[in-house]
C-alpha positions in Angstrom: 93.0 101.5 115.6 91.1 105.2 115.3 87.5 103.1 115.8 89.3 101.5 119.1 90.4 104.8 120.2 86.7 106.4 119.7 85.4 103.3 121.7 87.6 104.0 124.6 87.4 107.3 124.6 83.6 107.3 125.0 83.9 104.5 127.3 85.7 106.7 129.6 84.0 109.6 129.1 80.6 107.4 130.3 82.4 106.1 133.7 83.4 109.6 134.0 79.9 110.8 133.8 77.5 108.1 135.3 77.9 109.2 138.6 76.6 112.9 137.8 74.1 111.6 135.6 72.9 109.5 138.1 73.2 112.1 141.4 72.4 115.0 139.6 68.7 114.7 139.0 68.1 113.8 142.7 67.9 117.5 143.3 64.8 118.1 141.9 62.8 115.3 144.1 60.3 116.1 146.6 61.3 113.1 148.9 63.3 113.7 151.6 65.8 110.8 150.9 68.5 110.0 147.7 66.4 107.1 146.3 64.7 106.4 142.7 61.7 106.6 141.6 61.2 110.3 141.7 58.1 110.2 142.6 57.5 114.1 141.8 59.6 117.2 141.2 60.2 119.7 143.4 62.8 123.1 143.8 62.5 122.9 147.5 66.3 121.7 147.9 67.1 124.9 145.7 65.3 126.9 147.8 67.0 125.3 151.1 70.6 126.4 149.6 68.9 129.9 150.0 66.8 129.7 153.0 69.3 127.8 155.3 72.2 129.8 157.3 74.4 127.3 156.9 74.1 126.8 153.4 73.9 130.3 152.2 77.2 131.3 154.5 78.9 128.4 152.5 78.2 129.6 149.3 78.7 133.2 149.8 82.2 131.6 151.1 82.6 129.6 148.3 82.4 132.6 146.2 84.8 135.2 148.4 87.2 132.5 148.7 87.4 131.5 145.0 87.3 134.6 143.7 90.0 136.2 146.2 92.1 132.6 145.3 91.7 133.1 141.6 92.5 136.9 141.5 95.9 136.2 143.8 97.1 133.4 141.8 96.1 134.6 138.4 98.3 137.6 139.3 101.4 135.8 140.9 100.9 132.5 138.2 101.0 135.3 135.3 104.4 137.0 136.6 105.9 133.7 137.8 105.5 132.6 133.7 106.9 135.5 132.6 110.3 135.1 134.8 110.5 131.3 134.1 110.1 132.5 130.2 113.7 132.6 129.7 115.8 130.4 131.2 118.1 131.4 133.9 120.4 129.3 136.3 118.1 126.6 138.5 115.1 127.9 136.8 114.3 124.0 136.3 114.6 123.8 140.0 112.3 126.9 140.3 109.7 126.1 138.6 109.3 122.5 139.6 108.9 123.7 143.3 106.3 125.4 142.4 104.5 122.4 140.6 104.9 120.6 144.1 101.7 121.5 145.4 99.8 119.4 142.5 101.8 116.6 143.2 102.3 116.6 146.9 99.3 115.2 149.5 96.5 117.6 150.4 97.1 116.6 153.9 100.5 117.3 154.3 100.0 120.7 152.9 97.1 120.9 155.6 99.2 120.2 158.5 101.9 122.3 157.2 100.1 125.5 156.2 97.9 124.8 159.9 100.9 125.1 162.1 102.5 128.5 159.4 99.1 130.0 159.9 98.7 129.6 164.1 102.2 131.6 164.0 101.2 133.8 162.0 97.5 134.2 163.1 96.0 133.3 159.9 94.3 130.7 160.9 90.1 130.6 160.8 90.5 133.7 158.9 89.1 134.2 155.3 92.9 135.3 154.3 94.0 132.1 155.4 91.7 130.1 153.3 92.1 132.2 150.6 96.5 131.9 150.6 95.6 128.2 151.3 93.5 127.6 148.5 95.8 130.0 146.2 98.7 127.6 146.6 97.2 124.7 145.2 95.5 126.7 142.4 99.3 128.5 141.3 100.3 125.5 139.7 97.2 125.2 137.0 97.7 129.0 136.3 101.8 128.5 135.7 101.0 125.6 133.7 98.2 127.2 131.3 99.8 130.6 130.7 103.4 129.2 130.4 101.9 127.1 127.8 100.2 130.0 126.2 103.7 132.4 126.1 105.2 129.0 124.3 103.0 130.0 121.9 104.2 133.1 121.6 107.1 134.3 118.5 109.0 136.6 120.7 109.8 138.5 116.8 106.3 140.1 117.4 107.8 141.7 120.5 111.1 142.4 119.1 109.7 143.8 116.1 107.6 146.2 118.8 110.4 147.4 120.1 112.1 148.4 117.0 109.3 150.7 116.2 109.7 152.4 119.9 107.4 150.9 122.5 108.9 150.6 126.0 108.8 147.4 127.8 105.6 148.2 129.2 103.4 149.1 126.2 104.8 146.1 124.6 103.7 144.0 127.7 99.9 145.4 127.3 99.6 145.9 123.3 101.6 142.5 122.3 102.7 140.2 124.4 99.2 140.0 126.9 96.9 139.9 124.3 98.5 136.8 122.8 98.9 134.9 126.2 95.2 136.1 127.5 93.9 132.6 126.6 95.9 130.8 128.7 95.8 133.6 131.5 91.9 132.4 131.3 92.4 129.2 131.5 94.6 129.5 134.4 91.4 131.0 136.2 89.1 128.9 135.3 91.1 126.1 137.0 92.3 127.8 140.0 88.4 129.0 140.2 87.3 125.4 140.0 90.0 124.5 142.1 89.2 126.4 145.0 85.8 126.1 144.6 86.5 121.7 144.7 89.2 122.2 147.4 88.0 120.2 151.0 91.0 118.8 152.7 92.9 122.3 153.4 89.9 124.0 154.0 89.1 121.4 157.3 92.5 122.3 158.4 93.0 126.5 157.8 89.0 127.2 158.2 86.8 128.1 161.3 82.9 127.8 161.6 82.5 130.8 160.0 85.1 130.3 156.5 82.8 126.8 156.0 83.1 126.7 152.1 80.1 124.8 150.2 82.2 121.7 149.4 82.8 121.5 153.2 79.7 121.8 154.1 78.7 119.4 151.4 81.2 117.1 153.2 80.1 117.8 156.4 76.2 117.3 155.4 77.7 113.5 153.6 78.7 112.5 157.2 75.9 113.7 159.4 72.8 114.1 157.4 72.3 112.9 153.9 70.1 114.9 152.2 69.0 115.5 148.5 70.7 119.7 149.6 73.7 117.7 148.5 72.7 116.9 144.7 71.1 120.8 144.3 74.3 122.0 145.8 76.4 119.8 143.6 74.3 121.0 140.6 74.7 124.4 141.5 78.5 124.2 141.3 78.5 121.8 138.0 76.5 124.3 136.2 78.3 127.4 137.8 81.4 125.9 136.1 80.2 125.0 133.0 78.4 128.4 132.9 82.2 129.8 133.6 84.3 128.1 131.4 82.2 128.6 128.3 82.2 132.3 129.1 86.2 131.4 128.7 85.7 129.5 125.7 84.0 132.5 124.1 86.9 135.2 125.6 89.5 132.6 124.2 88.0 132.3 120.3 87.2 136.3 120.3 91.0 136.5 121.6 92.3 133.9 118.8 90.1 136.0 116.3 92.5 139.1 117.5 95.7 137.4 117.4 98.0 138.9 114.9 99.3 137.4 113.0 103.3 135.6 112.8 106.1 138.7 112.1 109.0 137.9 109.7 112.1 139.6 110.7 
């Protein structure tokens, strides 16, 4: 049973993989086209991400957005958690609305948050991206760090607080130190999130908000070019460059964690 479990696991983990295996080295040809044999190698897609307008405005976009998204929802995901902590009436109801946006169609949050925005004059505006893309990132922040203060033995708290530290102190010296690992997690997601999103970014964004998955979109349907695979690399290793940076914050964090307080 363990032995078919290993099997399946890896067999998914190749499907998974294939296609980046596959793509991913097409960035580094010299040919002008997506095909195999590379005949040489070559950085001159590289240097097209840096040397095209297009391409460089969707990438410093990419960045402004993502990291505007991330900062916003890692706030408001962080303070929604600690409200739904205790449970309070229709705080089931609560926090499932705010799960929707994971659930619900990235087109009929497009059209919805379109029509919001033209009333409110958000739309082709980097704001409007950057609420749009915060929205569907909330819900991987509320998820991680609520599943981080889970974690938490609210003794270590309590115990705080019999020794004299306000609310506050307790908040920055206890209880944020233990849920930091998930806070990370939650931004690493809605990072990647934003960075991934498409759909609500062709209906909020002007010309000049063009993210680098849309224009890696955009580039799919009018010009194929091996831009595509050194754009998609960039943002593969970007990520994985980002969430091991996590991965060390988390076990340095896990390191520091005090430990369990018997009251």
């Amino acid at each position: 049973m363990k032995a078919a479990k290993i099997v399946f696991g890896l067999l998914a983990v190749t499907f998974l993989m294939a296609p980046l295996v596959t793509i991913l080295p097409l960035a580094f040809t010299s040919s002008d086209l997506l095909s195999y044999p590379i005949r040489s190698f070559s950085l001159r897609w590289f240097e097209e991400l840096m040397i095209s307008d297009a391409w460089r405005m969707s990438i410093v976009n990419s960045l402004v957005i993502g990291a505007g998204a991330t900062l916003l929802a890692t706030v408001l995901g962080t303070l929604v958690s600690l409200g739904l902590r205790r449970s309070f009436a229709f705080s089931g109801i609560l926090k499932s609305a705010l799960l929707l946006p994971m659930v619900v169609p990235a087109v009929i949050l497009g059209v919805g948050m379109q029509i919001t925005f033209i009333q409110l004059g958000l739309v082709n505006t980097h704001v409007g991206v950057i609420i749009a893309h915060t929205v569907v990132a909330l819900p991987f922040v509320i998820v991680s760090v609520s599943g981080s203060l889970a974690g938490i033995d609210m003794r270590v708290e309590r115990a705080a607080m019999s020794l004299g530290a306000n609310p506050l102190r307790v908040f920055g010296h206890v209880t944020l130190p233990l849920m930091l690992p998930g806070v990370l997690s939650g931004a690493v997601l809605a990072f990647a999130t934003s960075l991934d999103e498409v759909v609500l970014t062709l209906f909020v964004a002007g010309p000049n908000q063009r993210t680098l998955a849309r224009q890696m979109f955009s580039s799919i349907r009018e010009n194929i070019s091996p831009a595509i695979a050194a754009a998609a690399f960039v943002i593969i290793v970007g990520t994985v460059v980002v969430a091991g940076l996590v991965l060390l914050f988390r076990a340095a964090a896990q390191r520091q964690k005090p430990s369990t307080v018997t009251v």
